[in-house]
C-alpha positions in Angstrom: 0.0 0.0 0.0 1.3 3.8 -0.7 -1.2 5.5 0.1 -4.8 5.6 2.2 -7.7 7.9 2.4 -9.9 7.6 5.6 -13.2 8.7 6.3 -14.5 11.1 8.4 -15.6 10.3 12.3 -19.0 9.0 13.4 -21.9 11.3 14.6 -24.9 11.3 15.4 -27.4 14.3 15.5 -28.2 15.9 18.9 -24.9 14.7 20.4 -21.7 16.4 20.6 -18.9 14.9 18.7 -15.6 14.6 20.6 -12.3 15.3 18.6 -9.4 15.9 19.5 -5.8 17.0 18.2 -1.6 16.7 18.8 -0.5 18.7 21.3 2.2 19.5 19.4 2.0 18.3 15.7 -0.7 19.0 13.0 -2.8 16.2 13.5 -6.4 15.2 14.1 -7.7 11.6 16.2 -11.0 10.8 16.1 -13.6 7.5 16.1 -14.9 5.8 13.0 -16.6 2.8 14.0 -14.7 0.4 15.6 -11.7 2.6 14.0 -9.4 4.7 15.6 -8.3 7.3 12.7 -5.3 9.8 12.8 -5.2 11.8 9.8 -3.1 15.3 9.0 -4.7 18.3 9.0 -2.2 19.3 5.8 -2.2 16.1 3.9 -5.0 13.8 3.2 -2.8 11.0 2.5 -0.9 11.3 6.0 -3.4 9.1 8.5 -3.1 6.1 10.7 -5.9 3.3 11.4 -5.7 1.9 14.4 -7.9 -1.5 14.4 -7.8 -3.1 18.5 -11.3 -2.3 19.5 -13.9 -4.6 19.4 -16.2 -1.6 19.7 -17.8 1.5 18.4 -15.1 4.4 19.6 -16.2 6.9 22.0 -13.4 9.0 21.7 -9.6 9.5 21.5 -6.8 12.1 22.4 -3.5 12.1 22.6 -1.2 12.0 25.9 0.2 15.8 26.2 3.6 14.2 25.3 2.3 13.0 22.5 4.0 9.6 23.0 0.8 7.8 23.6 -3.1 7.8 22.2 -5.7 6.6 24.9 -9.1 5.1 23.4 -12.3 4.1 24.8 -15.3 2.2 23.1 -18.9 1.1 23.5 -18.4 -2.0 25.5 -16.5 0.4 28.1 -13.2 -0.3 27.0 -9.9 1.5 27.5 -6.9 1.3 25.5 -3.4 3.0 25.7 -1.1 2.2 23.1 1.9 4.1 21.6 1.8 7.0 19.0 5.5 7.1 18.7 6.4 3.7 18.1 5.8 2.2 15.0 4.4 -1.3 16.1 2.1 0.7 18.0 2.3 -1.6 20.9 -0.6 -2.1 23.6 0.2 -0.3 26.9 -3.2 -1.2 28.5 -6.3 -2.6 27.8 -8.3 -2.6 30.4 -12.9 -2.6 30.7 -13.4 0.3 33.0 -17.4 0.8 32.9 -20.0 -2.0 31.9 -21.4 0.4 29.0 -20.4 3.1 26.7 -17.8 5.0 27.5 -18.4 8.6 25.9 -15.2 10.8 26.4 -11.9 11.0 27.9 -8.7 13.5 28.8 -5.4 13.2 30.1 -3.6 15.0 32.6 -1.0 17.4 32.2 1.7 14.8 33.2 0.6 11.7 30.6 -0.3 9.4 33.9 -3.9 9.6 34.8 -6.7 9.2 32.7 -10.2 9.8 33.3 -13.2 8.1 31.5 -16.7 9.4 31.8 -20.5 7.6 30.0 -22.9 5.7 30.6 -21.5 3.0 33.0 -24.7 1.7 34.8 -23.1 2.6 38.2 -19.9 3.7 37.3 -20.2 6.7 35.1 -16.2 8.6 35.9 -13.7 7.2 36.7 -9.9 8.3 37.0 -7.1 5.4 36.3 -3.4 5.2 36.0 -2.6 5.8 32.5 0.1 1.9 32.4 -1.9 -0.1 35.9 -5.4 0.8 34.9 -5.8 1.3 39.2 -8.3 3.6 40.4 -7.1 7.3 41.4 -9.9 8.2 43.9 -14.4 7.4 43.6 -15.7 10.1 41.3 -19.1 10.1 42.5 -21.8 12.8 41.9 -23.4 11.9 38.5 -26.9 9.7 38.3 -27.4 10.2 34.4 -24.9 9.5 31.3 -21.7 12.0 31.7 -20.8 13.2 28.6 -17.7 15.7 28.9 -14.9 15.5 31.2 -11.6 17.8 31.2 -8.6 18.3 33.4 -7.0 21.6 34.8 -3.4 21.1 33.1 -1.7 22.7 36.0 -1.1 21.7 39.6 -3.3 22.0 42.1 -4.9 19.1 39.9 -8.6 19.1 39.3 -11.1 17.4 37.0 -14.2 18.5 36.0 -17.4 16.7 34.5 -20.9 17.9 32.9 -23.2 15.5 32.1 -27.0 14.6 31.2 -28.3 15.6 34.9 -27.2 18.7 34.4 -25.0 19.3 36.3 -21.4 20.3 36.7 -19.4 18.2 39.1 -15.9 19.3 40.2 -13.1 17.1 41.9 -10.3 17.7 43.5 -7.4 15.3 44.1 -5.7 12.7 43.6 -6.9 11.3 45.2 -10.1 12.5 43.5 -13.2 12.8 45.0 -16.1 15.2 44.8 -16.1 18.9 46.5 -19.2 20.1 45.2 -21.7 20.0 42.2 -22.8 23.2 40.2 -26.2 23.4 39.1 -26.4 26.6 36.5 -27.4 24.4 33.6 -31.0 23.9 33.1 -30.6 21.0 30.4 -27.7 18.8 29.3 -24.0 19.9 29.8 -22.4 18.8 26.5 -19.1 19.8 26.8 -16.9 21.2 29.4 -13.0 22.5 28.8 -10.0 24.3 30.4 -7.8 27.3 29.1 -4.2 27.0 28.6 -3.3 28.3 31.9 -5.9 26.3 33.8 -7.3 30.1 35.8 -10.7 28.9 34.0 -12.8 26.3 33.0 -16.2 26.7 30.4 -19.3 24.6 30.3 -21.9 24.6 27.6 -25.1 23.0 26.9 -28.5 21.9 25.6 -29.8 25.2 27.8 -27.6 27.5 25.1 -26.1 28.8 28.1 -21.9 28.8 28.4 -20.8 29.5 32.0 -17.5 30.4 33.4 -15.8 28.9 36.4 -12.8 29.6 38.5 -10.4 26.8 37.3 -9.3 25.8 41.0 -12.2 26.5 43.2 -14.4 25.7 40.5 -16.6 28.4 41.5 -19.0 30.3 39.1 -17.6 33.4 37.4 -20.0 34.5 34.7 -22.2 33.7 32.2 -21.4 34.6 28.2 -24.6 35.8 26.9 -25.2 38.4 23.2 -26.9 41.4 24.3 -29.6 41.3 21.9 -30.9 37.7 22.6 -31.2 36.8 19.1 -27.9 37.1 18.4 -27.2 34.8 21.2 -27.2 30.6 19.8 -30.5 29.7 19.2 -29.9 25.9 19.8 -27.9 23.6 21.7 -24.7 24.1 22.7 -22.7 21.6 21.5 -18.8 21.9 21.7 -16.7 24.8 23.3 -13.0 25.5 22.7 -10.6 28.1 23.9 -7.2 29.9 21.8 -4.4 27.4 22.4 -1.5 29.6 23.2 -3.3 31.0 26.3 -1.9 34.4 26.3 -4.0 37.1 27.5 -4.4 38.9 24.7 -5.8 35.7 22.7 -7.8 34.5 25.4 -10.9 34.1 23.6 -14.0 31.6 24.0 -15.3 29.7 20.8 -18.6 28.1 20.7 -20.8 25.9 18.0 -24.1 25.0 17.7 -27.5 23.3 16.8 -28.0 26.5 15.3 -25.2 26.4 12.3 -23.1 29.3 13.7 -19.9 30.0 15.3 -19.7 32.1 17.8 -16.4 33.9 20.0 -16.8 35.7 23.0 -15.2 38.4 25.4 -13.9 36.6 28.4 -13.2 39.7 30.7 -17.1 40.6 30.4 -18.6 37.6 28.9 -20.4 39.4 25.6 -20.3 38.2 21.8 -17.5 39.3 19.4 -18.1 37.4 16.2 -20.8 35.4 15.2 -21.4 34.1 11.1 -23.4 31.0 10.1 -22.3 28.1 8.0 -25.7 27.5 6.6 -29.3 26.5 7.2 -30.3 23.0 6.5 -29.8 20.2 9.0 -27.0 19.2 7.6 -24.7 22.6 8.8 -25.3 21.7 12.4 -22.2 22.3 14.3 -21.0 19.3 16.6 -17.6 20.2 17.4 -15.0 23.0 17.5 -11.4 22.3 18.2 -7.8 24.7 17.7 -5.1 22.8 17.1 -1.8 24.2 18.3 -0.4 24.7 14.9 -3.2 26.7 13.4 -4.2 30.4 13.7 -8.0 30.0 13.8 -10.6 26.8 15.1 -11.6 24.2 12.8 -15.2 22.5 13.5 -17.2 19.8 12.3 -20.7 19.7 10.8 -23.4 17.1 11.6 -23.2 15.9 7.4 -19.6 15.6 7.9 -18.0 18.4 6.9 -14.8 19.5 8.1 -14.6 23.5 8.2 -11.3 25.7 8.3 -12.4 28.6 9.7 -10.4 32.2 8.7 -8.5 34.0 11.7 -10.7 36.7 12.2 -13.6 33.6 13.3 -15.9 35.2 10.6 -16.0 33.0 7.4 -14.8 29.7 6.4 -11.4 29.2 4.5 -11.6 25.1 2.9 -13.9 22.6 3.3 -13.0 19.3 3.4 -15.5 15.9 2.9 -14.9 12.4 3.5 -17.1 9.1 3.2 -18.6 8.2 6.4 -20.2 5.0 6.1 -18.8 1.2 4.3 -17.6 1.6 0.8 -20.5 -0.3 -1.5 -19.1 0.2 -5.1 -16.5 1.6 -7.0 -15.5 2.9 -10.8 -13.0 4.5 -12.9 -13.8 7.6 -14.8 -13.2 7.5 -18.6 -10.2 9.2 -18.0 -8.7 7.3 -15.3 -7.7 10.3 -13.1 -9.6 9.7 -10.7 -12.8 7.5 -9.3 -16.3 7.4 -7.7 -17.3 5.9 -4.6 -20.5 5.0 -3.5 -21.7 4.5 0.5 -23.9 2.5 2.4 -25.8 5.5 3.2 -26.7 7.2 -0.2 -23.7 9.4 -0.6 -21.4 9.1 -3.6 -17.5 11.0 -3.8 -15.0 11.9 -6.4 -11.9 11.1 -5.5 -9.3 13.6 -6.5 -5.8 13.6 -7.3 -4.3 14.8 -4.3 -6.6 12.5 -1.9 -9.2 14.4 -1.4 -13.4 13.6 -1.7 -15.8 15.4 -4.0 -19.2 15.0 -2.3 -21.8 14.4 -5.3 -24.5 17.1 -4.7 -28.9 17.2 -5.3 -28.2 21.2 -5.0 -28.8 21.7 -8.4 -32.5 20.1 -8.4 -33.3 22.7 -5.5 -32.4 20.3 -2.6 -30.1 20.3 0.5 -26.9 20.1 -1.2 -25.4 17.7 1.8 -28.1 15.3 1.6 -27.7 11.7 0.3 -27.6 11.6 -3.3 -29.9 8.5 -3.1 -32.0 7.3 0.1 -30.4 4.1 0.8 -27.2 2.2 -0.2 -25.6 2.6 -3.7 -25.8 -0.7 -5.0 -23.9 0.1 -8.2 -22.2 2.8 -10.5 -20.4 3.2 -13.9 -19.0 5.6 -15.8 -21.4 7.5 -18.7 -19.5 8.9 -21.6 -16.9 10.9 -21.0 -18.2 13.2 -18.4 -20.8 11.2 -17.0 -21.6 8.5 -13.9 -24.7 6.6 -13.9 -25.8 5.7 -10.2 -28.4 2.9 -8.5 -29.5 2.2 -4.7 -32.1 1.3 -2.6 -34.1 3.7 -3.7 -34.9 1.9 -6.7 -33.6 4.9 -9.0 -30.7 5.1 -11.7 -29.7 8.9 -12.1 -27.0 10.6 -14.1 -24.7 13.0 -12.7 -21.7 15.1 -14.2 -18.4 13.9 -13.8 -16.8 17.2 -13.0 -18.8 18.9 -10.9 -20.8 16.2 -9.3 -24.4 17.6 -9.4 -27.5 15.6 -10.9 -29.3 16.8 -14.1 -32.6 15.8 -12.1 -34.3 13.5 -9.6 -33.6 10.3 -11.5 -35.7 7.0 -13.1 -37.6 4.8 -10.6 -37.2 1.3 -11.4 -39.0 -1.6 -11.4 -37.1 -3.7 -8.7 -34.2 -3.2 -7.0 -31.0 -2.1 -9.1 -28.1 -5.1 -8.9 -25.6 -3.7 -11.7 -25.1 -1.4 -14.1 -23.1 -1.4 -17.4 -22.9 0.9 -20.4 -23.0 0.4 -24.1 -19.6 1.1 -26.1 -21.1 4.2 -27.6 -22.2 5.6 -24.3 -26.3 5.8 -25.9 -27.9 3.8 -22.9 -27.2 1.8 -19.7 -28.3 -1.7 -19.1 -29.3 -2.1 -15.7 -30.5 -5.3 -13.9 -32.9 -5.5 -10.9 -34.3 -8.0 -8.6 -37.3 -8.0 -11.1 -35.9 -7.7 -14.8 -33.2 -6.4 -17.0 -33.9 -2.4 -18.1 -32.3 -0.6 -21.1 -32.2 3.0 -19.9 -30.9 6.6 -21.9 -30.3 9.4 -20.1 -32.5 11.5 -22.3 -35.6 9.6 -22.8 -35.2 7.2 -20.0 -36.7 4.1 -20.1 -37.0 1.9 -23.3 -37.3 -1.5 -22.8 -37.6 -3.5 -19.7 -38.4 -7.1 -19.9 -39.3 -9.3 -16.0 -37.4 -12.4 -15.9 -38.1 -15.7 -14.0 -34.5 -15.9 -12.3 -32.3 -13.2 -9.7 -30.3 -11.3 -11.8 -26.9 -10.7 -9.2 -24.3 -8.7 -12.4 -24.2 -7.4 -15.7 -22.1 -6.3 -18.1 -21.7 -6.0 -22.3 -19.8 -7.2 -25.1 -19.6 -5.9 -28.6 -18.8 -9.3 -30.0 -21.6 -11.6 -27.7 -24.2 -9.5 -26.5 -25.9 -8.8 -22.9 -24.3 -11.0 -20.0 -25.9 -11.4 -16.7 -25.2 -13.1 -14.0 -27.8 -15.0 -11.2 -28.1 -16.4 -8.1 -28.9 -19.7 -10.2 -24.6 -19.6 -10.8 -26.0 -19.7 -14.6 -24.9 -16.7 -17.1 -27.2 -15.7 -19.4 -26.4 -14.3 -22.8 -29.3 -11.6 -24.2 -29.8 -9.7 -27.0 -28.6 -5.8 -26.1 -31.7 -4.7 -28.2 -34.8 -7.3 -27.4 -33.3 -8.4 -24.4 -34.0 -11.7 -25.6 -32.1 -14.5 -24.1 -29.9 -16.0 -26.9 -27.8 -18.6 -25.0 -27.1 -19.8 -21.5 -23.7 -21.5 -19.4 -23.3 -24.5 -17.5 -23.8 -23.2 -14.3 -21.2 -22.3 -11.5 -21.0 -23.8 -8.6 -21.8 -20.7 -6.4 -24.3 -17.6 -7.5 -22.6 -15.2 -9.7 -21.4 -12.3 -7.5 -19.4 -10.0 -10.3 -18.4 -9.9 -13.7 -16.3 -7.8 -15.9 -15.0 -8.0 -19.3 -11.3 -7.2 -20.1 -10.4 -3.5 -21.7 -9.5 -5.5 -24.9 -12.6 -7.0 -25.1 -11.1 -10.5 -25.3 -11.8 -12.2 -22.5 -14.9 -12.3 -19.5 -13.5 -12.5 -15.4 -16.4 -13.9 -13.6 -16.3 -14.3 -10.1 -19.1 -16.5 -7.6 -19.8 -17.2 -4.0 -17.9 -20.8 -4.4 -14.7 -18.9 -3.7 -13.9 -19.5 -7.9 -12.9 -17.2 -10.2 -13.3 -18.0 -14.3 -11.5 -16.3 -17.7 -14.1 -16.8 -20.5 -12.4 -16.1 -24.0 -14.5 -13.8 -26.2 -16.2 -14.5 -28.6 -16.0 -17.9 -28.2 -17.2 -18.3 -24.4 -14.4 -21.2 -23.9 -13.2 -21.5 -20.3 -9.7 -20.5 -20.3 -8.7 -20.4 -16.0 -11.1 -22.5 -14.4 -10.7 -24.0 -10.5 -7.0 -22.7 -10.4 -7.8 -19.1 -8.6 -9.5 -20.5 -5.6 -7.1 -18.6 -2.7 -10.0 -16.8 -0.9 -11.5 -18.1 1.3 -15.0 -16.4 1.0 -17.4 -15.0 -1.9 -15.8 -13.1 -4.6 -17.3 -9.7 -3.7 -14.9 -7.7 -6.9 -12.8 -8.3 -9.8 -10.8 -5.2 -12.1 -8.7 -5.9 -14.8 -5.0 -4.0 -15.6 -5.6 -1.8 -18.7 -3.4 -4.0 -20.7 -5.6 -7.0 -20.0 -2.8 -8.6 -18.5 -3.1 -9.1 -15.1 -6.6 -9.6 -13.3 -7.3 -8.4 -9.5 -9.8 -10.2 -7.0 -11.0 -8.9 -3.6 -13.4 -11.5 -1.4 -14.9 -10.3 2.6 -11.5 -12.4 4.0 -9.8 -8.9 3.3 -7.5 -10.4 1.2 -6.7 -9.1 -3.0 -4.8 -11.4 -5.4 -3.2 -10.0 -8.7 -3.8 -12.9 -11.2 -1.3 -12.9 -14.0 -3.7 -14.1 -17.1 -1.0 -15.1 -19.6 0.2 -17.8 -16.7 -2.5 -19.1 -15.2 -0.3 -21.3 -12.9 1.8 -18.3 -11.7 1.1 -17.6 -7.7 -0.5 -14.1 -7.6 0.5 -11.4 -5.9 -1.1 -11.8 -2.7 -2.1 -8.5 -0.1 -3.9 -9.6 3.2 -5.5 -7.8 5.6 -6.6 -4.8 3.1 -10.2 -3.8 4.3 -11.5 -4.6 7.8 -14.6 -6.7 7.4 -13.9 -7.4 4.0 -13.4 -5.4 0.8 -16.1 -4.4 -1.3 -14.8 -3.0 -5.0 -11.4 -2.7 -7.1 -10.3 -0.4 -9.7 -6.9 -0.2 -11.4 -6.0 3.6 -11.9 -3.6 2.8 -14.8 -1.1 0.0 -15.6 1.2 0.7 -11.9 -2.1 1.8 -9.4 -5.1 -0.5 -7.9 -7.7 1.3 -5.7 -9.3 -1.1 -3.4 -12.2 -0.1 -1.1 -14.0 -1.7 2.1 -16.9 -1.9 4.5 -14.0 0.4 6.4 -14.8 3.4 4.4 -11.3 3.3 3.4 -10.1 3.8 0.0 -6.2 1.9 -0.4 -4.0 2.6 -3.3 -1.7 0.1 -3.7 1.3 -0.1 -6.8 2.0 -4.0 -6.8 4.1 -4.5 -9.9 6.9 -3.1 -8.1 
């Protein structure tokens, strides 16, 4: 592998989303899943996955040495393994609540750890960062805690906010409880230090942020607009303060439900900036961090979105978008720059050149532009001309988009079935698409001509020049039709498994065909004689892709073991090139780039590039 684009971290709507960066290098950590991702701030290619839970991630932050990454999970696991080490080795693993675990800090020395969510009991605790003992009985809480932070100065203190809400402040170690504030009138979604540690804010579901003396923990002020419709108009979700600390600087950021971004006067608590970032559900603010390295905040958005905002806190600078749900389907544009990804939850992306996602957009057709461009999973895509895609899902619609810019023509074809497969005709007129129902000839200007039921489960299609219409069933049979009647000309002996993919070479020669029997086949065109037959069984599970080199030489396979083979055609007998362990929980669609690049992508959300004929 050379290279690896991630995607972005899990949210969910109504819920703050804890990130958090490198205390000394430009660097973001965050949950994806069961994933731990590290990814650059500068350099989309520069990340880390980090597979050890077993979990959904709660959260994940770096030691203040950044020497070390602690990381909690779902089934209230902890982990603290090493950032600066390149085995990444396990320094504790340890099950600190009986539930979710929701968020997590450090303190200022890298040796204690506290935990806070929804134990059942146990909802913070404070542990030894390489023991996993207990530092003290945080008690106080009796409803999910959902933000915890430590003063990162001696005398030491922690502080907590959660769904109760309250505030509840500890002093130690060993660390117990001096006394609960009760300003907030709803949830207390996130609660941070300063630099210096003189201060700590709250924030939360109330829209209220609050001001405490960082030691005694004792209520200083409230922040609160003069005008009370400039104050937020929705739940607080995510506070963060100017890293360097200095008085001068010493400024209050906040996000919210409401879209905007707010920063605030600490000396008397009143609003400084405030802009919004839109106004569909889709620009709700969960997060706000500043990392060290950077002049202004960055924040997240509940679609996704990763915003860098400008210094002055009053407009956004770049925009960045990654996938956020498995990898379904994958194809090459025309030109073979670059390649389209669709999701498990409706969304489709351009990869670029330099690692970066295109979202594909409905903004054009007078809808949210971050909404899914399909409701439900993209089952299938292929490229459309020159400067075209054609997409399908579980909506039961095939649209068109443009390749450049991403955006749909219209709202798209409803089809009768569920789409399977697509494939386009060598002039680029229609696309053949088959459904649980039938096989579909569709043009992007008149839409559907010709769809004709059939008695079997269609499972892939694609088109030759020199035989006609293939498709491939559940029956392991493949089908041979007429590209204009649709009429079935001639049929296969059957595989031993249903057909699960098939693709036809860029020379036209020769058909890959892949099954859930674990085989893959070479059918030489026009002929339909078997050419590789029972020699390329090495996975050990369904064939889920197959892509062919642009010279027709050499033939990749991807199954759910998370393993890719690189056939070589011309020698059958050859062992392939073998990469294992690609895509957690299996990998889902391959595309060669050109004759030296293979994209692979997963039910990770990642999208590998690997150059194996070096």
């Amino acid at each position: 592998m050379i290279e690896r684009y991630v995607p972005g971290p899990s949210m969910e709507r109504g819920h703050a989303l804890n990130v958090y960066c490198h205390p000394k290098e430009s660097k973001l950590i965050y949950g994806f899943g069961k994933f731990v991702i590290v990814r650059s701030l500068e350099d989309a290619s520069d990340n880390f996955v980090y597979r050890g839970h077993k979990y959904a991630i709660g959260a994940a932050q770096f030691s203040p040495n950044g020497n070390w990454i602690a990381s909690v999970d779902a089934g209230g696991f902890l982990r603290v393994w090493a950032w600066d080490n390149p085995e990444h080795t396990t320094k504790l693993e340890v099950q600190v609540m009986g539930a979710a675990i929701l968020d997590l800090c450090w303190d200022f020395e890298s040796k204690r750890i506290c935990v806070v969510g929804d134990g059942k009991g146990i909802v913070a605790k404070c542990i030894t960062w390489d023991t996993g003992n207990a530092v003290g009985e945080m008690v106080g809480h009796n409803k999910k805690v959902l933000s915890c932070a430590f003063r990162p100065s001696r005398p030491m203190r922690i502080v907590t906010g959660a769904e109760d809400f309250r505030i509840v402040f500890y002093k130690g170690p060993p660390f117990k409880m001096d006394h609960s504030c009760t300003d907030h009138k709803n949830y207390v979604n996130c609660v941070r230090y300063n630099p210096d540690g003189s201060m700590f804010a709250s924030v939360g579901s109330d829209k209220k942020i609050i001001l405490y003396d960082g030691v005694e923990g004792t209520m200083l002020r409230e922040c609160k607009a003069k005008n009370a419709l400039k104050h937020h108009q929705g739940s607080i979700y995510s506070v963060c303060w100017h890293p360097t600390g200095k008085e001068e600087q010493n400024i209050l950021v906040t996000v919210s439900a409401d879209k905007t971004v707010k920063s605030w006067n600490i000396d008397s608590g009143s609003l400084q900036t405030s802009f919004s970032l839109g106004t569909t559900v889709g620009d709700m603010l969960n997060c706000i961090l500043w990392p060290s390295t950077m002049e202004a905040p960055i924040t997240f958005s509940l679609d996704g979105r990763l915003h860098y905002l400008n210094s002055d806190l009053t407009s956004v600078t770049k925009v960045i978008q990654a996938p956020r749900a498995p990898i379904s389907c994958m194809t090459v544009c025309a030109n073979n720059t670059s390649a389209i990804i669709g999701c498990n939850d409706g969304t489709i992306f351009k990869l670029l050149a330099h690692g970066e996602f295109q979202k594909f957009s409905n903004a054009a057709l007078n809808k949210e532009a971050q909404k899914p461009c399909h409701a439900g999973k993209i089952t299938c895509l292929c490229a459309f001309g020159t400067d075209g895609v054609a997409t399908a899902g579980f909506d039961d619609k095939l649209k068109f988009a443009h390749l450049e810019t991403g955006a749909y023509a219209n709202d798209g074809l409803k089809l009768d079935g569920q789409p399977v497969d697509l494939c386009s005709s060598s002039d680029h007129s229609r696309v053949y698409t088959a459904t649980t129902k039938g096989i579909a000839i569709v043009s992007e200007s008149s839409g559907i001509q010709k769809f004709v039921p059939v008695s079997y489960d269609p499972t892939a299609i694609t088109i030759s020049d020199s035989i006609g219409l293939i498709v491939g069933a559940k029956d392991g049979i493949l089908r041979i039709l007429d590209p204009d009647s649709l009429n079935e000309i001639r049929t296969l002996p059957p595989h031993r498994g249903e057909i699960t993919v098939l693709v036809l070479s860029p020379d036209k020669s020769r058909l890959a065909v892949g099954d859930a029997d674990r085989d893959i086949k070479i059918y030489d065109l026009p002929n339909l004689n078997i050419l590789v037959q029972s020699t390329w069984r090495f996975h050990t599970s369904r064939v889920t892709a197959l892509a062919w080199r642009p010279d027709s030489a050499f033939l990749a396979s991807a199954a759910s073991d998370e393993n890719i083979f690189i056939w070589d055609v011309q020698n059958p007998s050859t062992p392939p090139i073998k990469f294992d362990f690609t895509h957690k929980d299996g990998v889902t669609a391959l595309s060669f780039l050109d004759q030296d690049h293979l994209l692979s992508a997963g039910n990770d959300a990642n999208v590998l590039k690997w150059k194996p004929f070096t």
